[in-house]
Every structure is written in C-alpha cells, then in structure tokens.
C-alpha positions as CSV (number, residue, x, y, z in Angstrom):
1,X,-125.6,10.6,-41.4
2,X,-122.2,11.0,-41.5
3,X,-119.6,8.8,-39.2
4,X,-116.4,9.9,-38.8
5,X,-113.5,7.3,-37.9
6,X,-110.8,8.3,-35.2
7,X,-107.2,6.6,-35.4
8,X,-104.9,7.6,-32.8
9,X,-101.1,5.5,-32.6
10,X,-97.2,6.3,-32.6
11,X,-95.3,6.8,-35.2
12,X,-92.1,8.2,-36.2
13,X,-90.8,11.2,-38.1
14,X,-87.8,13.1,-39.8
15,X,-86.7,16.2,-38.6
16,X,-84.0,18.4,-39.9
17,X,-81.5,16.8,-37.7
18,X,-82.9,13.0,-37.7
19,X,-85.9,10.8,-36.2
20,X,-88.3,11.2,-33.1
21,X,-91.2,9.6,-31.7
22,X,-94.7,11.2,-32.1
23,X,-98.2,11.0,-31.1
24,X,-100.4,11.0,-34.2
25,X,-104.3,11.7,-34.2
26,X,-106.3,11.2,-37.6
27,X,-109.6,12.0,-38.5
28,X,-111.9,10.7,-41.2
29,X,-115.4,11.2,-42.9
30,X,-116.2,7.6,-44.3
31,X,-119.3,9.6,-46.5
32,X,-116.4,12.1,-48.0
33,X,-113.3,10.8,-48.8
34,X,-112.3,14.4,-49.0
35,X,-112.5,15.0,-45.4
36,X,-109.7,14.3,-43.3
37,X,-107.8,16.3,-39.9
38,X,-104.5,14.9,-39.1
39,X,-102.6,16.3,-35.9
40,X,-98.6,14.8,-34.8
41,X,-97.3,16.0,-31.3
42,X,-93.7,14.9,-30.0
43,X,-94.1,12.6,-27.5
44,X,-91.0,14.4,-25.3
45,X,-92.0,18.1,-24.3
46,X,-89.7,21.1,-26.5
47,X,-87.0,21.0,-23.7
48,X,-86.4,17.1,-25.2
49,X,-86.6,17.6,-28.6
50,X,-84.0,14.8,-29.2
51,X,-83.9,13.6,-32.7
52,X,-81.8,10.4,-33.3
53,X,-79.8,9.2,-36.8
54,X,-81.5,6.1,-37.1
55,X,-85.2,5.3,-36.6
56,X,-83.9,2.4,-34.3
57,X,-82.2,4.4,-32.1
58,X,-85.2,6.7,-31.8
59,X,-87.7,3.8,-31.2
60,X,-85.1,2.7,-28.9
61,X,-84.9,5.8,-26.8
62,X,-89.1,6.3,-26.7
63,X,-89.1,2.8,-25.0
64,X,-86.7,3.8,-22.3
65,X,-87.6,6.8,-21.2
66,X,-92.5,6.1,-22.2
67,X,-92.5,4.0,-18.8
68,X,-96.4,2.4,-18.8
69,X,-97.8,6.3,-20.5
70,X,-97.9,4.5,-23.6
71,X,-99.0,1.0,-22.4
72,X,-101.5,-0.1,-24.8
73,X,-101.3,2.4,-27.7
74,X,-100.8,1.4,-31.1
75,X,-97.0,2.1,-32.6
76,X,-96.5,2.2,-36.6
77,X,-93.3,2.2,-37.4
C-alpha cells in the first residue's frame, strides 16, 4: 500500500523585486520517490504583495503583522 507523507511549514522566497513569506504544502509517496506535489501561497492576500530586500526584513514584517494565525506552524528559513 502506498503512504504518502504531508509537510506543511513557512518559508521564504525571491521574487522579482525581493523576499516574502509563504505558506508551503508538500506531498510525498514514500514507495515512489518519483512522486511528489508541491504548492507555495503568500501568506499576505495580492493587495499585500510586499516583497522586502533582505530575508530579515521579510521575516521581520510576517511576525508583525501573522498575530496567533500562524501559532504553532513550522517556519524554515
């Protein structure tokens, strides 16, 4: 039977114009390797796309404006 392993955590990426915080979902089949679905959604809605120069500042900024909607969730950076 196959199992597949769910990972969902923060992380941060590089847009055109610098970093932002987003929610990332992955998806793996431990019986094929091959397998895999990866999804990443901003964490502010479109009207908020802020992207910041450093990854600090953009860390920074998530934890001021996330309140407790985060509270608990892994965050890779």
């Amino acid at each position: 039977m196959n199992k597949n392993k769910k990972e969902y955590f923060l992380t941060l990426q590089q847009g055109t114009y610098g970093f932002f915080v987003s929610e990332m979902w992955i998806e793996t089949n431990e019986n094929d390797e091959d397998f895999y679905e990866v999804e990443l959604n901003r964490v502010k809605p479109s009207e908020m796309q802020y992207q910041f120069k450093t990854k600090y500042e953009a860390i920074k900024d998530f934890e001021n404006w996330c309140g407790d909607n985060w509270d608990g969730v892994e965050r890779r950076w």
